[in-house]
LUMMAR-400169 format. One record per residue (C-alpha): residue number from 1; y, x, z. Coordinates in pm, 1 decimal, decimal comma. Example, Ala and Ser with C-alpha at 12.3 -4.5 7.8 and 13.67 -1.06 7.14 Angstrom:
BEGIN
{1; {-450,0; 1230,0; 780,0}} {2; {-106,0; 1367,0; 714,0}} 
END
This chain:
BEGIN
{1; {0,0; 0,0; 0,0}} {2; {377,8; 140,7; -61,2}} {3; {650,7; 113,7; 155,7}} {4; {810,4; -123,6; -30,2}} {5; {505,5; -331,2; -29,6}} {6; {500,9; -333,4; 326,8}} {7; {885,6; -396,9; 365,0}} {8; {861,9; -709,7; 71,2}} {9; {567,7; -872,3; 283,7}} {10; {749,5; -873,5; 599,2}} {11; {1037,5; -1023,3; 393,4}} {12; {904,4; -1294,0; 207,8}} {13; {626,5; -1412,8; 456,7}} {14; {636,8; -1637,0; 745,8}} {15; {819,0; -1497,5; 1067,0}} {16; {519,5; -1448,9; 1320,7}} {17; {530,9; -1440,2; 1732,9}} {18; {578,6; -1033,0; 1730,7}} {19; {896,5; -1099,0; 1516,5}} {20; {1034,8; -1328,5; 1672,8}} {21; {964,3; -1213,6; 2022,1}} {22; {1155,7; -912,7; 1868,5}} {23; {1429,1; -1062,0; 1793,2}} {24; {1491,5; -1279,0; 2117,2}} {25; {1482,5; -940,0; 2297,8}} {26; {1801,7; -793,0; 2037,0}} {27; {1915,1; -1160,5; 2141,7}} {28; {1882,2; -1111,3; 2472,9}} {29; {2070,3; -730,8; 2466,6}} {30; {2343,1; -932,4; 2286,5}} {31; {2405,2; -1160,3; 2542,9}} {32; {2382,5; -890,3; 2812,5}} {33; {2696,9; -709,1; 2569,8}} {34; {2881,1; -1015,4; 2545,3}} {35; {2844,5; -1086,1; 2944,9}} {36; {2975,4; -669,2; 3006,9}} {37; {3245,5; -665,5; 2742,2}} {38; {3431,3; -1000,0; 2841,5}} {39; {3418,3; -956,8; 3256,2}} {40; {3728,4; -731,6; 3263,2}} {41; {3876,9; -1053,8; 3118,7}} {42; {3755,2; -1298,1; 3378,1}} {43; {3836,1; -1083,6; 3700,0}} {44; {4172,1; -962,8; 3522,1}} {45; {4361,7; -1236,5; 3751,9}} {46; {4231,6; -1135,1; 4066,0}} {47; {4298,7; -733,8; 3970,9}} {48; {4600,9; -818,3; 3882,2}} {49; {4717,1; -991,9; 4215,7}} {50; {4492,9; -751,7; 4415,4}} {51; {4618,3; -415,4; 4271,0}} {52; {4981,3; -566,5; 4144,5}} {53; {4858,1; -407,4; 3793,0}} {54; {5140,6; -435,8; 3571,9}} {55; {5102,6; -607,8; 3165,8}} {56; {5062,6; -246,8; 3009,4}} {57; {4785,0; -158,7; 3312,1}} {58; {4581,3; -471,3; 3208,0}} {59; {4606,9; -366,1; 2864,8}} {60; {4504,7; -26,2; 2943,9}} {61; {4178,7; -159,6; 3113,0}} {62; {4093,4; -416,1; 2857,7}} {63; {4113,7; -142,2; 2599,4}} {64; {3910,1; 132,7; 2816,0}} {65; {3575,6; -38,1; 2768,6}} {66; {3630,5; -68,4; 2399,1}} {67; {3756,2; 286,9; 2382,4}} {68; {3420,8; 390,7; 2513,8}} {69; {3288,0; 147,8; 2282,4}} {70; {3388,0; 338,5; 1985,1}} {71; {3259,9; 667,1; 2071,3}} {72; {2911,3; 518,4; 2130,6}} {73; {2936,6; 339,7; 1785,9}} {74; {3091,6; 680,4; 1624,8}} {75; {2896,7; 932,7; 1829,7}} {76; {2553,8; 803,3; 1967,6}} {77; {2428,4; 508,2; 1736,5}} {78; {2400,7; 690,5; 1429,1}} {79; {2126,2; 878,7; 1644,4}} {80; {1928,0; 594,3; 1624,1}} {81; {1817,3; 702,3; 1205,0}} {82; {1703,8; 1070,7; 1426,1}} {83; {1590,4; 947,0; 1729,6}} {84; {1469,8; 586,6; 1642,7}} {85; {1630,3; 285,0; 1730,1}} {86; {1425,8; 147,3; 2015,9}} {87; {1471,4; 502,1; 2228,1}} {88; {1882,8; 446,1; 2149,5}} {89; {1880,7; 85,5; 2261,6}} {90; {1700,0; 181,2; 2581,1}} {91; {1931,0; 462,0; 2634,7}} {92; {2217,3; 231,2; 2606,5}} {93; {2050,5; -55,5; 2811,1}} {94; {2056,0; 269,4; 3116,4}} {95; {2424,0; 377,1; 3060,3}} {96; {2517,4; -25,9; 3095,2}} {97; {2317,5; -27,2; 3412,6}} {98; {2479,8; 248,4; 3592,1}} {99; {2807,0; 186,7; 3419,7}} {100; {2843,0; -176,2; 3544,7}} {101; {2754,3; -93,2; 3867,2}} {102; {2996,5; 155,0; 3918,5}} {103; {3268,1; -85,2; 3766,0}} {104; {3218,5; -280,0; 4099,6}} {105; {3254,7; -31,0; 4300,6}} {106; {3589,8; 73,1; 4188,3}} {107; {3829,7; 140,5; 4444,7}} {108; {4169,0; 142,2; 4226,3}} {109; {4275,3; 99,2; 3828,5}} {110; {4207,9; 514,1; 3742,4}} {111; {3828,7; 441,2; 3875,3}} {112; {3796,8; 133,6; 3725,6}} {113; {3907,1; 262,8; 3370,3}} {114; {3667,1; 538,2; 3414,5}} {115; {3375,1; 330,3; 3463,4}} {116; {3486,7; 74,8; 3186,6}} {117; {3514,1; 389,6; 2908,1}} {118; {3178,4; 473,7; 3019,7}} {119; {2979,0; 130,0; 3045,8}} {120; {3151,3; 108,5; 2675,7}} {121; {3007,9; 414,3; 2541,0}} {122; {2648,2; 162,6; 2594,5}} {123; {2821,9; -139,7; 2466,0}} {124; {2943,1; 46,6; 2150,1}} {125; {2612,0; 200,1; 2065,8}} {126; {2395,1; -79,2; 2166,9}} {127; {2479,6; -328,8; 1884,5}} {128; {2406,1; -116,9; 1615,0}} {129; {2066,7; -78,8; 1687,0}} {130; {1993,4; -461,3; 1756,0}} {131; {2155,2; -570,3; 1445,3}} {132; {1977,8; -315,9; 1256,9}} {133; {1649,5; -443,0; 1416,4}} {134; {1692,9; -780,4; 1358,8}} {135; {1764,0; -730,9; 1026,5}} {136; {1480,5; -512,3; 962,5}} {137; {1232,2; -785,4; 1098,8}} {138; {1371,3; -1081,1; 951,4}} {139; {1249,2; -1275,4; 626,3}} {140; {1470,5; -1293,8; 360,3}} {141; {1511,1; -1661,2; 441,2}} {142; {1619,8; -1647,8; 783,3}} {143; {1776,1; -1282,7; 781,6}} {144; {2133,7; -1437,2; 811,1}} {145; {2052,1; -1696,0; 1047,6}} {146; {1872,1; -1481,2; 1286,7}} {147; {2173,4; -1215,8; 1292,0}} {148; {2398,5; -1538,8; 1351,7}} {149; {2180,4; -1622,0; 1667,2}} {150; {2201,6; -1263,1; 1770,7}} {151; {2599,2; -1303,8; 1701,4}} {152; {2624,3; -1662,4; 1923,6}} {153; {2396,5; -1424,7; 2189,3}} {154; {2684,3; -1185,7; 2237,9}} {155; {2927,3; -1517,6; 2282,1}} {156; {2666,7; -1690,9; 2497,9}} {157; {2672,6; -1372,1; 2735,9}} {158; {3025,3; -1395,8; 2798,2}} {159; {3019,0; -1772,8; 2826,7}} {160; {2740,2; -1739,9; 3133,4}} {161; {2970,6; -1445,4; 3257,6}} {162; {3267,9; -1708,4; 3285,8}} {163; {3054,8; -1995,0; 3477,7}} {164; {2905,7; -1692,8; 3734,5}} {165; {3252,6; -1491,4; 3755,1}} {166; {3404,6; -1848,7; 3895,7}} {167; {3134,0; -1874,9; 4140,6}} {168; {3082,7; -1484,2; 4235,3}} {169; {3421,4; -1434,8; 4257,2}} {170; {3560,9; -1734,9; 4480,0}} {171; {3246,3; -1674,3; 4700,8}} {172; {3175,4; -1268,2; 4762,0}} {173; {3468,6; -1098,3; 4516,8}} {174; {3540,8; -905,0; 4190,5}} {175; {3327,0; -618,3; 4240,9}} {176; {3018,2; -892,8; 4241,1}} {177; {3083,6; -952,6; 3852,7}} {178; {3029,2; -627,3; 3758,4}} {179; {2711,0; -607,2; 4013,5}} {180; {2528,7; -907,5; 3834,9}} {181; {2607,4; -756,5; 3509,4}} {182; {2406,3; -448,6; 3582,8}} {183; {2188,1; -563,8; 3779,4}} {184; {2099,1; -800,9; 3472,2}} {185; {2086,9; -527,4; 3250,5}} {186; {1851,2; -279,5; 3457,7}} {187; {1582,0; -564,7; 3418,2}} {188; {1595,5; -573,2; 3051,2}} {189; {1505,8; -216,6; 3062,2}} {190; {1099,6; -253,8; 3172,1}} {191; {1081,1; -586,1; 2960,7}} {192; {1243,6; -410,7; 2606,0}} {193; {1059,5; -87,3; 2691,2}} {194; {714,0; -345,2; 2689,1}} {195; {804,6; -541,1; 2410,7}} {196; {1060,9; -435,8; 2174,6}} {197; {866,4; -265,8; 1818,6}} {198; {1044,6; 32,1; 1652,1}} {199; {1257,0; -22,2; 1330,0}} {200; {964,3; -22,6; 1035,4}} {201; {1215,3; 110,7; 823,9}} {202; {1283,3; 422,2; 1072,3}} {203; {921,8; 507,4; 1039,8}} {204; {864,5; 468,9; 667,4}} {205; {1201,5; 732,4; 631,8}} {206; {1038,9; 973,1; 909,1}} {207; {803,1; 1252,3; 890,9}} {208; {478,0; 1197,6; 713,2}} {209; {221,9; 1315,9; 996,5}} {210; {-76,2; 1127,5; 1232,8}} {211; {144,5; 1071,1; 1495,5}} {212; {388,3; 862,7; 1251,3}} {213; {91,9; 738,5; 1086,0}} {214; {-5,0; 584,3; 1421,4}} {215; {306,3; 377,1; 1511,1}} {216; {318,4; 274,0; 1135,0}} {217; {-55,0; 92,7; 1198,1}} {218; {21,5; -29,3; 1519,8}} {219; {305,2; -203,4; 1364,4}} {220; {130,2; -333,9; 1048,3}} {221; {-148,6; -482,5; 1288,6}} {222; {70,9; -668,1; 1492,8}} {223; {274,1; -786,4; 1168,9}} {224; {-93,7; -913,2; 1052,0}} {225; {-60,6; -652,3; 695,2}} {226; {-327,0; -404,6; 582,2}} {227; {-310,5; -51,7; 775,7}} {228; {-248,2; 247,4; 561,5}} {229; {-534,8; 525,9; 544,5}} {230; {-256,4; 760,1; 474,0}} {231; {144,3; 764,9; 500,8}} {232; {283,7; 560,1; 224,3}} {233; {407,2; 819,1; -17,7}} {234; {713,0; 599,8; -173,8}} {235; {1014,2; 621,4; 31,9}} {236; {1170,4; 275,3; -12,7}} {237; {1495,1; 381,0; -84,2}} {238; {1394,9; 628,8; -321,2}} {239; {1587,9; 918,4; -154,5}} {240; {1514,5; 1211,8; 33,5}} {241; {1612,9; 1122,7; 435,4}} {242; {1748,4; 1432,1; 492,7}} {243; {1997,4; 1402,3; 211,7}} {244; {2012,5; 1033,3; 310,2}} {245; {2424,2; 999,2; 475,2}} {246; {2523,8; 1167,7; 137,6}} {247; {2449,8; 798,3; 42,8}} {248; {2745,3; 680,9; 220,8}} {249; {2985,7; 895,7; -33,4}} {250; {2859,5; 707,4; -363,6}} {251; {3136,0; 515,4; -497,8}} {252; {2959,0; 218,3; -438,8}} {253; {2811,6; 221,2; -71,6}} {254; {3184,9; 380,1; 5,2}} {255; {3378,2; 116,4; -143,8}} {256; {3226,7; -140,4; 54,5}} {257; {3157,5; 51,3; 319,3}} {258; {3551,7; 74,0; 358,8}} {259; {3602,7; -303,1; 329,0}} {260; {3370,5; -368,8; 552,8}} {261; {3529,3; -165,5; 827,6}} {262; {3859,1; -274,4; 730,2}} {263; {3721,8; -677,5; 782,6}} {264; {3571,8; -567,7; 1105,2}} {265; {3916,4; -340,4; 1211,8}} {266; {4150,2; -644,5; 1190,5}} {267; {3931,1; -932,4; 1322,3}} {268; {3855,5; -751,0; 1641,2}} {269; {4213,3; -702,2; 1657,8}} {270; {4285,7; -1060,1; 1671,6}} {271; {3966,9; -1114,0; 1861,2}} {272; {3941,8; -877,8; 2167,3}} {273; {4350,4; -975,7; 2242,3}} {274; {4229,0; -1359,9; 2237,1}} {275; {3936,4; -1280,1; 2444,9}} {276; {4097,1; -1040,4; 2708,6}} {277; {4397,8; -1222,3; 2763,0}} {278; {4336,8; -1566,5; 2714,7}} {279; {4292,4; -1606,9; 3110,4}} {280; {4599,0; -1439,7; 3219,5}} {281; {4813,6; -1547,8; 2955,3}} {282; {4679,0; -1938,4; 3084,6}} {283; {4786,7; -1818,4; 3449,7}} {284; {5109,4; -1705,6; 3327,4}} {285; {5189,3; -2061,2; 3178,1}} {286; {5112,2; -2198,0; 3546,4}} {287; {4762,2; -2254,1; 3540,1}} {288; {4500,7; -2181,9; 3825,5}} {289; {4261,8; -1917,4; 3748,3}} {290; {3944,9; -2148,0; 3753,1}} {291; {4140,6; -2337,8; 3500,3}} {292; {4237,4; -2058,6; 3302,7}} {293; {3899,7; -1914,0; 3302,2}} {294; {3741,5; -2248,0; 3203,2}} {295; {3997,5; -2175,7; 2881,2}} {296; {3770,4; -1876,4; 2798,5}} {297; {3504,2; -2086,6; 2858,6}} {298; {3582,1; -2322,9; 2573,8}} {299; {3652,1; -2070,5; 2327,8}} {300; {3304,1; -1905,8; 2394,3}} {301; {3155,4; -2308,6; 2357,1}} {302; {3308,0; -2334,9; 2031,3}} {303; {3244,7; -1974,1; 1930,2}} {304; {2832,5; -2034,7; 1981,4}} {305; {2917,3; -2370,2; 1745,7}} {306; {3053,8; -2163,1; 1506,4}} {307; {2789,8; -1886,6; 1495,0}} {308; {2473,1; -2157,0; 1462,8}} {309; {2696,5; -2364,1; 1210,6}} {310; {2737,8; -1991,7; 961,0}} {311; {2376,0; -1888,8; 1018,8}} {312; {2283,3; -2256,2; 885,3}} {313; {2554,0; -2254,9; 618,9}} {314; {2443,2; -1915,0; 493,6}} {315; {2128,6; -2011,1; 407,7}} {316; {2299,5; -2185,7; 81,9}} {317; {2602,1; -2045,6; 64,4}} {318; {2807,5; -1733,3; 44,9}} {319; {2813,3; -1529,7; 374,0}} {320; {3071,6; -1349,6; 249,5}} {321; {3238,1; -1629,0; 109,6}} {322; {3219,0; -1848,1; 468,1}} {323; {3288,2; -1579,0; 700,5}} {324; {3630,9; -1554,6; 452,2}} {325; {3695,6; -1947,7; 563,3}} {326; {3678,2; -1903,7; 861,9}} {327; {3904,3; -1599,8; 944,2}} {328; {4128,3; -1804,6; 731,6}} {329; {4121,8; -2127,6; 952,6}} {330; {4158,9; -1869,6; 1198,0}} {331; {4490,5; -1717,2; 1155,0}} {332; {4616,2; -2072,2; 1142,5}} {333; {4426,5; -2200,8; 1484,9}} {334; {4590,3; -1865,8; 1624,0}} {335; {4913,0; -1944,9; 1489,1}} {336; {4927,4; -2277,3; 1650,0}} {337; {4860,1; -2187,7; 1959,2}} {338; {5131,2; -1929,5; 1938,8}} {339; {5325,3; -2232,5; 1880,9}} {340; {5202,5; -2555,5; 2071,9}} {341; {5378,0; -2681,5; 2383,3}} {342; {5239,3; -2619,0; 2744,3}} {343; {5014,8; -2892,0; 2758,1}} {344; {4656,1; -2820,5; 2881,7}} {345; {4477,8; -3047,8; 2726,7}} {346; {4645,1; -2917,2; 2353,3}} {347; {4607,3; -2587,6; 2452,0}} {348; {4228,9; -2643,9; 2510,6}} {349; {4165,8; -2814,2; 2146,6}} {350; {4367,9; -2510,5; 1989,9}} {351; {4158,2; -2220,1; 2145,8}} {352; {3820,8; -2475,9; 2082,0}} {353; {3913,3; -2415,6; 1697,5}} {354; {4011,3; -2022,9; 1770,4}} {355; {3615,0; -1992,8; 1903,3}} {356; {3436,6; -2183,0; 1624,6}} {357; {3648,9; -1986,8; 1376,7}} {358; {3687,2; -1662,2; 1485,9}} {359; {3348,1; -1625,7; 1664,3}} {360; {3179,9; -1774,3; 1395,3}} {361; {3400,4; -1529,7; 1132,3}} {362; {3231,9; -1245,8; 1403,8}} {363; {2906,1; -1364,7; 1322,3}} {364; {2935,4; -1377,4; 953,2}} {365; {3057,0; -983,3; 951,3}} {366; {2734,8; -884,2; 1140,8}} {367; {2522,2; -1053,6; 937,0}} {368; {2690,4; -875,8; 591,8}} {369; {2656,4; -542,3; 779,4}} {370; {2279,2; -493,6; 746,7}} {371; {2294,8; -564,9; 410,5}} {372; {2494,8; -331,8; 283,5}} {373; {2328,2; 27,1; 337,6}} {374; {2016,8; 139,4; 246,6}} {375; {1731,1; 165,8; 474,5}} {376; {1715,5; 547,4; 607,2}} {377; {2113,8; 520,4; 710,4}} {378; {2115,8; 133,0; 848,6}} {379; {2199,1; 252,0; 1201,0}} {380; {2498,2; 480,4; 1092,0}} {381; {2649,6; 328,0; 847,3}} {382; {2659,3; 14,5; 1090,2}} {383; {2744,6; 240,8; 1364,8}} {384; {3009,3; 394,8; 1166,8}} {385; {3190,2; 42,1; 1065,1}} {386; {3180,5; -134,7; 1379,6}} {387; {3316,3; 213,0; 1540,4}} {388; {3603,7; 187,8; 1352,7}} {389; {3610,1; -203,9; 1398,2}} {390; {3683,0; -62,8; 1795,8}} {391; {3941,5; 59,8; 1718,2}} {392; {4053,7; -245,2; 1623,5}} {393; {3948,4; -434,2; 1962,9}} {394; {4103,5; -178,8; 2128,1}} {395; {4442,2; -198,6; 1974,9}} {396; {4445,6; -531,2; 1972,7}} {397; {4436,5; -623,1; 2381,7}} {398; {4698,5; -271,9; 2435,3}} {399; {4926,3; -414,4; 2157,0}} {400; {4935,4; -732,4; 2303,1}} {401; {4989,9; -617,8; 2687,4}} {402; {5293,6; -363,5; 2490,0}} {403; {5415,4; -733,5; 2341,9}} {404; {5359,7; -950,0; 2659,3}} {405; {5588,9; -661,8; 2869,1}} {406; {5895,3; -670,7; 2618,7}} {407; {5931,9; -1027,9; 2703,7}} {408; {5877,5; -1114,5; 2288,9}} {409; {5785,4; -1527,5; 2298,8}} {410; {5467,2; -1629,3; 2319,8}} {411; {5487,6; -1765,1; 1901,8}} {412; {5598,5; -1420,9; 1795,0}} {413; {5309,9; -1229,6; 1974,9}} {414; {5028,2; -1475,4; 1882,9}} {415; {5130,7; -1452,9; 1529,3}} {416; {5166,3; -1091,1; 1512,6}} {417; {4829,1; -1105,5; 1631,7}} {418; {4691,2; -1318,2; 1400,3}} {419; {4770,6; -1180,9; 1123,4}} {420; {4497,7; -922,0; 1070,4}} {421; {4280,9; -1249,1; 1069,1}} {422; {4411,2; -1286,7; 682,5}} {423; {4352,5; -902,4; 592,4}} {424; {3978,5; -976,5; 697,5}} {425; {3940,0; -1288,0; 525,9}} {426; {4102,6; -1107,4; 194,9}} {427; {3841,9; -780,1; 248,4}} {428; {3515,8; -955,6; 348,6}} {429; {3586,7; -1212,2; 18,3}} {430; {3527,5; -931,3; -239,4}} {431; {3233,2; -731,0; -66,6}} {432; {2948,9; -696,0; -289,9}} {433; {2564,9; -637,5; -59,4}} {434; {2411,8; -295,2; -131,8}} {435; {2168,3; -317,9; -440,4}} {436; {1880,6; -33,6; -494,4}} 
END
């Protein structure tokens, strides 16, 4: 059997159990991201009156985990095509463990910031390796949706973080946030190390020897396909690993590659400064902090809406073409927030349409990443775009604490904000999957 037999079976047959059980575990890893990245958002209120932390100190702390974040997308997930992608995503899985518990144990902003830069170097490096994975054991037919559901997993995790940070912190504290989060995340470690398969594609680009040969049978019996007598001699891609990043430099793979990131770059803007300061900005109108919590809350609702309502979309339309859409509808649900009157119950419909669009747009960019590298340089060339998309989410929550401090009105800041929303929409319209 070639490689490419192997990879066109798992592709066009039925998803089995091992697959799927796969695939809930890269689910599960997303939530635990989306519960670490968004609870510097939900205790930001209490730091704030706590530690009397000034706009531009908030924005420096919302931005420290994502700064971490994009050396572990720049710096450790492209080790996943060396090292494999399950080793990377347990090494991760440890660095959000000790990372979130020393979050909680913070005694003033400096430590704090520390802690955050570090549990992001985890968070940054983590996602590459699940999306690649999910990808990877996905049929063609559900490849999009099951990346979506991976997607809504990340916005699920920060949802649950909401409803817990409202109990854990009115009951024990702050600190107790972080303490769940990596507590949470230390368990994942025994059950992904039991359960979660290495990337078939990793193997079929490695070294041709027994040991290899091994894991590749292991795999192929679980996936219910023929075992190979020998390593498959056709690499699927057709290249020579070693050689295989020079990939990234062919006009082609480059060209998109650069849209991509640019898509990713401005819609994490928009989206890590309407995550992270959604709360306070709801406190600063005169809101309690459940209240303004329970604001997140909505938008992370609406956001798991719009993820399930892409993945089922994509499977007639356009990705490319819906994910577009919906950053579009999402500059304008941004805008109008920017510019609605203080009324709570308004304010609540406006950031319900900012989560359906702009979480779903979120979903529909990781589910075009996968499909636009070849095989033996998945993991970096995913790595490398949503490393430079940090840069965006970390801009994007500074910027706006920069904004907030100069006093500018709430309708100029929001729409400021926004407008990367219509540079993504314009990038992500044109990009053209990866084709062998």
């Amino acid at each position: 059997m070639r490689s490419s037999d192997i990879q066109q079976a798992i592709y066009n047959q039925s998803m089995g159990l091992f697959q799927i059980i796969a695939i809930a575990i890269c689910v599960i890893i997303s939530l635990i991201d989306g519960f670490d990245v968004l609870t510097i958002a939900f205790v930001a209120p209490s730091l704030a009156e706590q530690w009397q932390l000034m706009p531009e100190q908030l924005g420096l702390l919302f931005s420290a985990g994502l700064a971490g974040m994009i050396i572990g997308a720049l710096f450790i997930a492209p080790m996943a095509d060396k090292f494999g992608r399950r080793f990377i995503i347990l090494s991760c899985l440890t660095i959000l463990t000790v990372g979130m518990l020393a979050s909680g144990f913070a005694s003033n902003h400096i430590e704090l910031v520390i802690a955050r830069i570090f549990t992001g170097v985890g968070m940054g490096a983590i996602l590459p390796g699940i999306n690649t994975v999910v990808a990877e054991y996905s049929s063609n037919r559900y490849r999009s949706l099951s990346i979506s559901v991976m997607a809504v997993g990340y916005t699920v995790g920060a949802l649950i973080g909401g409803v817990i940070s409202i109990y854990l912190i009115n009951h024990f504290g702050w600190q107790y946030v972080f303490f769940f989060g990596g507590i949470f995340s230390c368990l994942m470690i025994p059950i992904t190390w039991l359960n979660l398969p290495e990337s078939l594609d990793f193997l079929l680009t490695k070294e041709q020897n027994r040991h290899n040969l091994a894991k590749l049978n292991y795999l192929l019996t679980k996936l219910k396909l023929p075992i190979c007598h020998e390593f498959p001699k056709e690499v699927a891609t057709g290249e020579n690993p070693k050689n295989s990043f020079k990939l990234l430099c062919t006009p082609t793979v480059l060209k998109t590659t650069v849209l991509l990131a640019i898509s990713n770059f401005t819609l994490m803007c928009s989206l890590y400064f309407l995550m992270n300061w959604t709360p306070k900005i709801l406190v600063d109108l005169g809101y309690s902090k459940d209240l303004s919590i329970t604001g997140s809350l909505i938008m992370n609702i609406f956001g798991i809406a719009g993820g399930l309502a892409l993945g089922w979309l994509s499977r007639h339309y356009s990705v490319q073409k819906i994910t577009a859409l919906l950053s579009l509808m999402g500059f304008i649900s941004v805008a109008a927030f920017g510019l609605s009157a203080n009324i709570l119950s308004l304010l609540f419909i406006i950031i319900g349409f900012i989560g359906f669009t702009v979480l779903g747009a979120m979903a529909g960019l990781y589910a075009t990443a996968p499909t636009v590298f070849p095989p033996q340089i998945r993991a970096t060339g995913t790595g490398l775009v949503l490393g430079l998309a940090r840069f965006g989410a970390t801009l994007g929550p500074y910027l706006a604490g920069l904004l907030i401090a100069s006093h500018l009105p709430r309708a100029y800041y929001f729409l400021i904000l926004g407008l990367p929303l219509l540079v993504c929409a314009s990038c992500i319209f044109i990009i053209k999957p990866y084709r062998k």
